[in-house]
C-alpha positions in Angstrom: 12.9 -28.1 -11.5 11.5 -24.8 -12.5 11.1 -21.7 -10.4 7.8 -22.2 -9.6 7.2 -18.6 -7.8 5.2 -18.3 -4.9 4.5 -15.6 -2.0 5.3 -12.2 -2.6 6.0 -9.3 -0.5 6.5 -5.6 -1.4 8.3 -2.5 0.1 6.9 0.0 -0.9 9.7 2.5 0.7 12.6 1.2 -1.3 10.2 0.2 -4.0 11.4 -3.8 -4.3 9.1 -6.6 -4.5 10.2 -10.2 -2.7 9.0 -13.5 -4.1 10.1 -17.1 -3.4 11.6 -19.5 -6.0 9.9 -23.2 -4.3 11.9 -25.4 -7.3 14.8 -23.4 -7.0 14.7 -23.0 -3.3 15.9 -19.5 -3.1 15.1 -15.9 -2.5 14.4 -13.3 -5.3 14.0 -9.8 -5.2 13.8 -7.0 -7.5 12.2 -2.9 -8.8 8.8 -2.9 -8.5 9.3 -2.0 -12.4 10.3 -6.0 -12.8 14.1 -4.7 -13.5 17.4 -5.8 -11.9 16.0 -9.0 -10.7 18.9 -10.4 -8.2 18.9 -14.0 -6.4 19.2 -13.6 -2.6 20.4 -17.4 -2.7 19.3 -20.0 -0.2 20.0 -17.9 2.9 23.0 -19.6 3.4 22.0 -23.3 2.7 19.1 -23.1 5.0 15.7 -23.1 2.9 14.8 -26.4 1.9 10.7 -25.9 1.2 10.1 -22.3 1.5 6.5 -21.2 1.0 6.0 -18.2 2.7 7.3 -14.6 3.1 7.0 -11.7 5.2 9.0 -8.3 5.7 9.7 -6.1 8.2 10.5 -3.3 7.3 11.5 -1.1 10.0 13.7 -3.5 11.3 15.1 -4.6 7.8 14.0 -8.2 8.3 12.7 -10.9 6.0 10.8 -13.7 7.5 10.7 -17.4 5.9 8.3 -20.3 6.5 9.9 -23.2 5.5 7.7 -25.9 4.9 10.4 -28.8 4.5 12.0 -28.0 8.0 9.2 -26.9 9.7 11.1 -24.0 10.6 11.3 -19.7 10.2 14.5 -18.5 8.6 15.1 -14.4 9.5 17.9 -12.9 7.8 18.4 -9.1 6.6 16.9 -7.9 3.7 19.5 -8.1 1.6 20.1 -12.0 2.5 22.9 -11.6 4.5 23.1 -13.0 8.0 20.3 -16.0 8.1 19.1 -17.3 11.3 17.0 -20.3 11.8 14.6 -19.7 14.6 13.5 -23.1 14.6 9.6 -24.8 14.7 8.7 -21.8 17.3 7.2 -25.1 19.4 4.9 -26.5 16.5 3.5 -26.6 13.4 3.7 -24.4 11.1 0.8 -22.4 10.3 1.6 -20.5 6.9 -1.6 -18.2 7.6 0.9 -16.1 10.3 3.1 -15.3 7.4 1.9 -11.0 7.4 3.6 -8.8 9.0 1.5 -5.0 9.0 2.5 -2.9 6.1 4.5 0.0 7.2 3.2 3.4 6.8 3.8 5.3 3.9 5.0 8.9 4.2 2.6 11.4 2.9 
């Protein structure tokens, strides 16, 4: 199955952009400039339908909604150290996948 990329997230701060592989079922990340492009991998066998991403930045935190589990995967930025947090007692809703940009230093 293909890549089939879906939600993205930037940081602006360390100037990388996130996207999810669906087919592939893994994490991607690379320079906003589209260069050095590096798999995160499956935060540790966990994703199984991921269709939603958020980051949190100030924490250095990446937030999953995966679909086929109905669960949220957190795990650092750099993919180490998933968690799954479970179905948070529910559905998931992928419209609560935004977390607040951070502010930009000016």
């Amino acid at each position: 199955m293909g890549a089939r990329p879906r939600a993205i997230q930037i940081d602006p701060v360390a100037n990388k952009v996130y996207w999810i592989e669906y087919g592939r079922r893994r994490i991607m990340r690379a320079n906003l400039d589209g260069s050095g492009a590096v798999s995160l991998g499956d935060l540790g066998g966990l994703l199984d339908s991921p269709l939603g991403i958020a980051l949190d930045l100030s924490a250095g935190k990446m937030y999953i909604a995966n679909y086929g589990d109905n669960n949220i995967i957190r795990a650092n930025l750099d993919g180490t150290n998933p968690e799954d947090l479970g179905d948070l007692g529910g559905n998931l809703d992928l419209s609560l996948i935004h977390i607040s940009e951070p502010t930009r230093p000016y």
